[in-house]
N, C-alpha and C positions, 0 to 999 in steps of 0.2 A: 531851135528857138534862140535870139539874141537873147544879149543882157548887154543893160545900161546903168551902170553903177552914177549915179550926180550927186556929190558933196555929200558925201555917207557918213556920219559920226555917229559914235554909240558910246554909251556910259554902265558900266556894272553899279550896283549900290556901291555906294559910298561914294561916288563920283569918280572912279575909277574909270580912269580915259582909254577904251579900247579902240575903236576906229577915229579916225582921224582925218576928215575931207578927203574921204578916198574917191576918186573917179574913175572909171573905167568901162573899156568895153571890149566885150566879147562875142563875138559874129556866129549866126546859128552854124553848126556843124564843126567849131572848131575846138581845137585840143589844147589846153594849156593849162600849166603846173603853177601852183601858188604854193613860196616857201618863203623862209623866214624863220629867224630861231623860235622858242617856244613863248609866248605871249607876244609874240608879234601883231597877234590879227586875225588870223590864216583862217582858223576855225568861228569865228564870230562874224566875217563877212560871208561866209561858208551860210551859216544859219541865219541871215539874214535872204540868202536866195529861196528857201523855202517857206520862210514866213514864223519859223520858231522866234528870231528874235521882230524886232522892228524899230526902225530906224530911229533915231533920238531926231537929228537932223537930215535930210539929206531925202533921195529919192532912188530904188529901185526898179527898174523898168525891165517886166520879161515881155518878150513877144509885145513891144511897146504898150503895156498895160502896168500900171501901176499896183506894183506884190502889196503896199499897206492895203488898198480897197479892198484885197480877197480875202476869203476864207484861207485856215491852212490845210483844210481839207482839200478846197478846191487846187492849193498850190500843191498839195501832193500827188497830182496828176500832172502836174508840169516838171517839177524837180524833187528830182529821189535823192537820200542822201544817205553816206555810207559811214557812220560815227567810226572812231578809232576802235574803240571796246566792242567785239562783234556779241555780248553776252547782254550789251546793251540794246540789243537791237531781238534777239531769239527768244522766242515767248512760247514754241508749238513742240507737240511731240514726237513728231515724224519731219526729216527732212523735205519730203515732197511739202508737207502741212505747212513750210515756214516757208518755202518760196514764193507756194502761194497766197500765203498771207498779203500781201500786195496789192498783189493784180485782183483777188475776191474784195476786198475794201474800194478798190477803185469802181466799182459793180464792173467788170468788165464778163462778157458769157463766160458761159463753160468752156465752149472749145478754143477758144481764145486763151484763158488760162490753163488747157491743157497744151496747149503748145507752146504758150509762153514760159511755162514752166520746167518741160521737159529739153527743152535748146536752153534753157539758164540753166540747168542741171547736166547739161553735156557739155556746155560751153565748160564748167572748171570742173567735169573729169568727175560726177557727183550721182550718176544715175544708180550705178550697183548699187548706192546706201540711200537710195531714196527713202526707204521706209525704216531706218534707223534714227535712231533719238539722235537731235544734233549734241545734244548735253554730253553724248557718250563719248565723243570726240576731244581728239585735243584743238590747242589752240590755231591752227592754221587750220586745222579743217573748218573750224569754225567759223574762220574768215572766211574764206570761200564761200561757205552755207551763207554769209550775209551778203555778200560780193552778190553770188545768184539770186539771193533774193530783192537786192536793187535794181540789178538789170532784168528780171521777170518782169518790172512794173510796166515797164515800155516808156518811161516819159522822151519829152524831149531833153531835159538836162540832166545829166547826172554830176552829181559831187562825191568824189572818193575822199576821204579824209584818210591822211596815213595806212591805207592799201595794203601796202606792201611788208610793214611793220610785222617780225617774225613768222617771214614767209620764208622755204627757200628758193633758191636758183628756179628750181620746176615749178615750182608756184609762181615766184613772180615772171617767168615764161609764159602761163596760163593768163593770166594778168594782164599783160603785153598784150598779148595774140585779141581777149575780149576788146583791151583798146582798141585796136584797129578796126577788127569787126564794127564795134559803137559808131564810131566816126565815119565808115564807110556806108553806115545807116544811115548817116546826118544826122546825127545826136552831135548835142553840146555836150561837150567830157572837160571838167573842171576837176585835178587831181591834186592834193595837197599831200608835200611828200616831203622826207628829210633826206632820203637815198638819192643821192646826186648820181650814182652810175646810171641806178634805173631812171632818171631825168635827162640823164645824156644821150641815152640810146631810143627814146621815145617821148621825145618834145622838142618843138622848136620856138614855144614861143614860153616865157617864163615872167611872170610878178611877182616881185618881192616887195614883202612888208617888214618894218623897223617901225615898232613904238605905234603902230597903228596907222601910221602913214605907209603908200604905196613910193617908193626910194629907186623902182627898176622895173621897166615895161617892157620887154623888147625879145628880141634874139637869144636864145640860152647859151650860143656859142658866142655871143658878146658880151654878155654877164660874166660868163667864167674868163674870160680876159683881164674882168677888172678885181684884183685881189682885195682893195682894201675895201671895195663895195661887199664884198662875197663876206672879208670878214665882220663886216659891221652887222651882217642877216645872217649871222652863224651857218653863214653854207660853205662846205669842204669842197676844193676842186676834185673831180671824179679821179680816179686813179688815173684812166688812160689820158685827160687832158696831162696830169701831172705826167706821165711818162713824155707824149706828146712836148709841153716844154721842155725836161731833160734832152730830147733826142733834135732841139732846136726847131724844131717843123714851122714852120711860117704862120699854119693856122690848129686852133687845136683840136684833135680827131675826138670825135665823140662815142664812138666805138670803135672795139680792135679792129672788125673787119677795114673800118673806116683808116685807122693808122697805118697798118698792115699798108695802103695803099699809097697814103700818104708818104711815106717811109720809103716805098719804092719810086715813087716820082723825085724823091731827093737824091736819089742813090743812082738813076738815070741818068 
């Protein structure tokens, strides 16, 4: 399902200016990262796709239907979203119980959510503790338990908000890997993230926001080119770019394997 972002402003009480004539668009089945330092935005145009917030000015468009006319009910079968705090989102007492929390709220059948649920629960490695308290868990498992239980919903769009945030290496591997899978779906996957390595190695297209304005739309291997943009939206060049520079490279590699290659085409 697309999305059509037109002249989007938002205001918190007090008049507190969070979005900022944002426009944009993003094409059904594709993959793109929104960053920015902290109050940039990132999370408030986030919940604007689902219908939590709604628009002060401006207009919304999924699946060219206008998000203000709906219900947030009915937007909850378009787009799922993954809040930062996974304790914010876990309400049930059994793992299996929380994943499908979801897909049972969407009315979707039995055997539907029994498949829906069991591939989200294989997808991040979750099935032996199905019937475990997610409570009993620490905090990355827990992420996971919410991760699964977005992608059980089946929508067309998903929003990960800060994902990866005290995950490790294997996890956010796991993470990766469900990317691909979404996308290869034809799910819209909209991931909002501060981990520049894991942006480097799984994304190509990147938006950043400053001050509530959209400041960068494009190529993420054109973003990280530009320093004084990168540091005005509090974003760090990925280590390997920074290597990549040090080692002169012409363009900057966005994973090792990707340098590794680069590195020998110079050295040729």
């Amino acid at each position: 399902m697309d999305i059509r972002v037109d002249h989007l402003s938002f205001d918190y009480p007090g008049s507190i200016r969070a979005l900022q004539d944002v426009s944009l668009e993003i094409q059904s089945g594709e993959r793109v990262v929104l960053m920015g330092h902290n109050g940039s935005g990132k999370s408030t145009l986030a919940k604007h796709l689902n219908g939590l917030f709604r628009p002060l000015t401006g207009t919304v468009w999924l699946g060219g239907k206008n998000s203000a006319t709906a219900e947030v009910g009915r937007l909850a079968g378009q787009v799922a979203l993954l809040f930062q705090n996974p304790d914010d989102q876990i309400c049930k007492r059994t793992i299996w119980n929380e994943v499908a929390f979801g897909p049972r709220n969407l009315g979707y059948p039995a055997e539907r959510i029994e498949s829906l649920v069991e591939e989200a629960l294989a997808l991040f490695e979750l099935t032996t503790f199905k019937n475990k308290n997610p409570h009993d868990f620490g905090y990355s498992e827990r992420k996971r338990i919410a991760m699964a239980s977005i992608v059980a919903m089946d929508t067309p769009i998903l929003v990960f908000d800060e994902p990866t945030a005290g995950l490790d290496y294997y996890e956010i591997t796991l993470f990766s890997n469900a990317l691909v899978k979404l996308q290869n779906e034809g799910k819209t996957v909209i991931v909002i993230a501060h981990d520049m390595d894991f942006v480097a190695e799984n994304f190509s297209r990147a938006i950043s926001l400053t001050d509530g304005k959209v400041v960068f739309d494009g190529n993420v291997r054109e973003l990280f080119k530009h320093l004084d943009l990168m540091t005005d939206c509090g974003i760090l060049q990925p280590q390997v770019v920074q290597l990549s520079n040090a080692c002169g490279l012409s363009l900057p590699a966005l994973s090792p394997r990707e340098f590794i290659a680069e590195l020998e085409k110079q050295l040729t």
